[in-house]
KOLPA-678962 format. One line per 2 residues: number of its first residue (from 1); for each residue y, z, x of C-alpha. Coordinates in nm, 2 decimals. Layout:
N
NUM = Y:Z:X; ...
//
This chain:
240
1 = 4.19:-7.76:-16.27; 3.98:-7.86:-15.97
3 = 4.07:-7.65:-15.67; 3.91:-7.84:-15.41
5 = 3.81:-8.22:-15.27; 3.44:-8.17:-15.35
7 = 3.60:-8.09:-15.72; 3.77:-8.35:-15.75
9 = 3.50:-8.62:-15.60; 3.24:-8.51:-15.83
11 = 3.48:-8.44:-16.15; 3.34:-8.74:-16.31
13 = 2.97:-8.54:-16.39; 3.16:-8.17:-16.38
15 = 3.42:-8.36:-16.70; 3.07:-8.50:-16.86
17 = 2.90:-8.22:-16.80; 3.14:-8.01:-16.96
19 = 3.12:-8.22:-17.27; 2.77:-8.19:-17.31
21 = 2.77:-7.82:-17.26; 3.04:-7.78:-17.57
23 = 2.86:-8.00:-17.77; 2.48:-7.88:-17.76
25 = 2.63:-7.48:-17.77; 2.62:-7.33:-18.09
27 = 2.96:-7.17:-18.18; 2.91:-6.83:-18.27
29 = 3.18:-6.61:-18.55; 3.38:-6.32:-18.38
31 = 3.23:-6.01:-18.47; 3.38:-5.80:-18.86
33 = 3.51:-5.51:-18.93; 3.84:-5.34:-18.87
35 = 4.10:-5.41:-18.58; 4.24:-5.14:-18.60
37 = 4.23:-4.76:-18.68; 4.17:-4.42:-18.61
39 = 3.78:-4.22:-18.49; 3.66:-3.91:-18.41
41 = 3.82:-3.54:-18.28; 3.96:-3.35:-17.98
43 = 4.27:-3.48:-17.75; 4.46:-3.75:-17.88
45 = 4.39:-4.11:-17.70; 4.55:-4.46:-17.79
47 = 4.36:-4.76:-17.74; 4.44:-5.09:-17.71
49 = 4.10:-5.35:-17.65; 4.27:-5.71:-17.63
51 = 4.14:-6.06:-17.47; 3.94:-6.31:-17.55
53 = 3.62:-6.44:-17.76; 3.42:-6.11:-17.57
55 = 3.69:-5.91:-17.66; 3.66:-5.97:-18.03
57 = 3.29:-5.94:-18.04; 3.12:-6.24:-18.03
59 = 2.78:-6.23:-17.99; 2.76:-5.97:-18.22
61 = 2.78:-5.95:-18.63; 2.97:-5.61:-18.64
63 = 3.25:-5.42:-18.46; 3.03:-5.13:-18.47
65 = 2.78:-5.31:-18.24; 3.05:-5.49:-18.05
67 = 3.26:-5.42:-17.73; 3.53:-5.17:-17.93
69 = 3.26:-5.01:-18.22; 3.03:-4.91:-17.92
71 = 3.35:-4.80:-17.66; 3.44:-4.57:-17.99
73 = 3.10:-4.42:-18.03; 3.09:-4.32:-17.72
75 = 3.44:-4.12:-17.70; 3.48:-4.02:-18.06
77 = 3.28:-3.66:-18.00; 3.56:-3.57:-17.71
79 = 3.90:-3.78:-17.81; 4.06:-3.87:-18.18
81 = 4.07:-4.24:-18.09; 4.37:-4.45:-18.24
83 = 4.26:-4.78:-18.19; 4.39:-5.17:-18.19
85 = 4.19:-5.49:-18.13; 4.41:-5.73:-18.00
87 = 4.13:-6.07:-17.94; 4.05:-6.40:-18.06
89 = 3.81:-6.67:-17.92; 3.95:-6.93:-17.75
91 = 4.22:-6.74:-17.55; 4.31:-6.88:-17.25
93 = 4.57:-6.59:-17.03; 4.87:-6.83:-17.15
95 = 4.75:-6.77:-17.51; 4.66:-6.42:-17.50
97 = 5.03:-6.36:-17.29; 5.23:-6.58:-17.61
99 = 5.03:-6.34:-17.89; 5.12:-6.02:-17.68
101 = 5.52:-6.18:-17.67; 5.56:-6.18:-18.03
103 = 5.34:-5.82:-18.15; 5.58:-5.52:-18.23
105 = 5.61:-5.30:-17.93; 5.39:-5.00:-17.97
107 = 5.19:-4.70:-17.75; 4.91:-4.71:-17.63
109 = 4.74:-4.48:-17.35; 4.48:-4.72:-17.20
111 = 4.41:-5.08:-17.22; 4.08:-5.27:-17.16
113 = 4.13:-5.66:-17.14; 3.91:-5.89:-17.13
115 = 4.05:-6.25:-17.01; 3.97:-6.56:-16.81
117 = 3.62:-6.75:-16.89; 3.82:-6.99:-17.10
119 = 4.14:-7.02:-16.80; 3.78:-7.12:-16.60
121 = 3.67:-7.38:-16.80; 4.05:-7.58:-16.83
123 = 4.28:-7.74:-16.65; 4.45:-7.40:-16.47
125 = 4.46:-7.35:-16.13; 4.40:-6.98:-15.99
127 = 4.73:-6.90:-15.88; 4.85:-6.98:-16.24
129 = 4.64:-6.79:-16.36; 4.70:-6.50:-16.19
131 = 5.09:-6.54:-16.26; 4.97:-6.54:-16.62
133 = 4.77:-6.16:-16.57; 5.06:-6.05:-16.39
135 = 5.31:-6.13:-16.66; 5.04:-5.98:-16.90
137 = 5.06:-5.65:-16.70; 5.39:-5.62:-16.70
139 = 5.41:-5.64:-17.08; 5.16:-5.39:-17.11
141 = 5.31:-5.11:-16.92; 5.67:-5.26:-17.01
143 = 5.68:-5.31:-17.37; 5.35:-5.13:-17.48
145 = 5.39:-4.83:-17.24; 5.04:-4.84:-17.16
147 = 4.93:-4.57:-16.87; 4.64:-4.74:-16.74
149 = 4.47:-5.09:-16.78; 4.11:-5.16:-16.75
151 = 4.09:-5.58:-16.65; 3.74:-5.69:-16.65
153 = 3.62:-5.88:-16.41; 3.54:-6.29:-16.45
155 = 3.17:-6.23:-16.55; 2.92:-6.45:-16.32
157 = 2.93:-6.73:-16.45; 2.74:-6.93:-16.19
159 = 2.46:-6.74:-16.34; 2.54:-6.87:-16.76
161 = 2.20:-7.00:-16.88; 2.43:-7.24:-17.08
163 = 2.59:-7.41:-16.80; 2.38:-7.67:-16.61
165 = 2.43:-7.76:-16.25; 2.59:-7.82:-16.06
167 = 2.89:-7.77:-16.34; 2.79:-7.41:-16.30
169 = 2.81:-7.35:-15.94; 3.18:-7.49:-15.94
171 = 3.25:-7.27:-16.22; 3.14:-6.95:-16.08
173 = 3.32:-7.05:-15.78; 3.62:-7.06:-15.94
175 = 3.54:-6.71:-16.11; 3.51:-6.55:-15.80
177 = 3.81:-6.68:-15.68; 3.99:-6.55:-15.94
179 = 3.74:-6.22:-15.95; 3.90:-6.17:-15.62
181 = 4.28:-6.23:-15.65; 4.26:-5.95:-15.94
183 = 4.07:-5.69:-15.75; 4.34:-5.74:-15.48
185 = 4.61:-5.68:-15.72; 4.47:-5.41:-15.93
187 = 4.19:-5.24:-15.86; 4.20:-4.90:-15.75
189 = 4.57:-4.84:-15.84; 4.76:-4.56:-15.99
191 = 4.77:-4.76:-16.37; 4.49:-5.03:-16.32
193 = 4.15:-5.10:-16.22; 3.89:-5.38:-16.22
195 = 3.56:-5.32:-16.40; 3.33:-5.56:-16.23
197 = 3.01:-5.57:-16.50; 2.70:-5.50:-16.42
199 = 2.56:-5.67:-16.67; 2.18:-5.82:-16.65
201 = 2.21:-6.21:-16.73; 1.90:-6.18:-16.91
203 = 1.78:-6.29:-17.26; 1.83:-6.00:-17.44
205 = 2.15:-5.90:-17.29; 2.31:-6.23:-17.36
207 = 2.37:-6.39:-17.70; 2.25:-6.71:-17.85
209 = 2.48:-6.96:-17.69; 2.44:-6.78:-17.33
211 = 2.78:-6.69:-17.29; 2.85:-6.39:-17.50
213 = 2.71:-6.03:-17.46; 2.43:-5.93:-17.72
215 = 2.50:-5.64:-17.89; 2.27:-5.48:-17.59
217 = 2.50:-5.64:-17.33; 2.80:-5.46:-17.52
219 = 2.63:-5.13:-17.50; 2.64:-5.17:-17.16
221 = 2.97:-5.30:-17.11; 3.15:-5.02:-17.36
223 = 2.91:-4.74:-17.07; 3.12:-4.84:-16.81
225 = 3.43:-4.83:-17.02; 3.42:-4.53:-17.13
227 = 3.33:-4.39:-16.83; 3.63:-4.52:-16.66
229 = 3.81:-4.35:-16.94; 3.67:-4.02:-16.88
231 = 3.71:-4.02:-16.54; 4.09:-4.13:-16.58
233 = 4.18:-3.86:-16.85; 4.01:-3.60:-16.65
235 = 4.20:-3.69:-16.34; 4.52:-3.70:-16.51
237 = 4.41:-3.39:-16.72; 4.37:-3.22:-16.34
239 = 4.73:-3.37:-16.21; 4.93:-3.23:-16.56
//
């Protein structure tokens, strides 16, 4: 949804654009392998990775080098990881909140989400949006029990190498806008934080379409997981 006049006056080239863009970007396949199971030794942890096309890998050909494989890797030697990937491309928050309505309720400790590029790129303003995360956080602690969520941030998106301007500066706008609603709401608290990626957008951290992690950008993003993970365990290890 355009959010302001200046949106709306120049919606005509932003809508055309946006057409272009879709059409001249390659459409890349999520990334295979298992959705679910169980990795490595030590204190039990339960992990739930859930979202969008990112989420689920694209950009990569494997799980193993994709957001959950990697995140794995790097707490198998310390945790026995029970794992579920919950993603599909495409998922907008309304999608991603319908698929989490109808799953079986189940337990999970932690729970990194990624969510929002494709709520950018249609017709949703930022407050629905952010009713959307909102009802998605409730479910998670409510019907999944999860103890803490890590949301990922709205990557930059003024700076995709796909998108042409000005379509991209509008974009990223609205990103930010959203960027900041979520850090408002949840970062820093007692069951939530916001993982704002420091991610290069470079070449070789990005994949072929230029809006999807390499598997180099998801070694990156699955570092600053899993230290966010470590550093919540050990702080609730120091509290029990």
């Amino acid at each position: 949804m355009f959010n302001s006049p200046i949106e709306i006056l120049c919606s005509p080239l932003l809508i055309a654009q946006g057409m272009y863009t879709k059409y001249k970007t390659p459409r890349l396949n999520e990334a295979e392998g298992d959705r679910q199971g169980q990795a490595g030794q030590g204190q039990r942890l339960s992990l739930l990775i859930c979202g969008d096309s990112a989420a689920a890998g694209v950009g990569a050909e494997q799980q193993e080098q994709a957001l959950t494989g990697q995140i794995l890797s790097l707490l198998q030697p310390h945790y026995q990881c029970h794992w579920c990937l919950e993603a599909k491309s495409g998922y907008t928050s309304a999608a991603f909140l319908q698929h989490l309505e109808q799953l079986k309720p189940q337990e999970f400790d932690i729970a990194v989400l990624s969510i929002g590029v494709n709520d950018v790129t249609k017709p949703i303003s930022v407050t629905t949006w952010m009713q959307n995360i909102e009802r998605i956080h409730r479910l998670l602690i409510e019907k999944f029990a999860v103890k803490y969520v890590i949301y990922t941030a709205v990557p930059a998106m003024h700076q995709f190498p796909a998108l042409p301007f000005p379509l991209r500066y509008f974009l990223g706008k609205t990103a930010k806008q959203m960027n900041r609603q979520l850090q408002a709401q949840y970062a820093n608290q007692k069951n939530s934080t916001v993982l704002t990626m420091q991610l290069p957008i470079k070449k070789h951290f990005m994949a072929d379409d230029g809006f999807h992690p390499s598997p180099i950008g998801y070694t990156l993003w699955a570092e600053q997981v899993a230290k966010l993970i470590v550093q919540y365990q050990a702080q609730i290890n120091i509290e029990f």
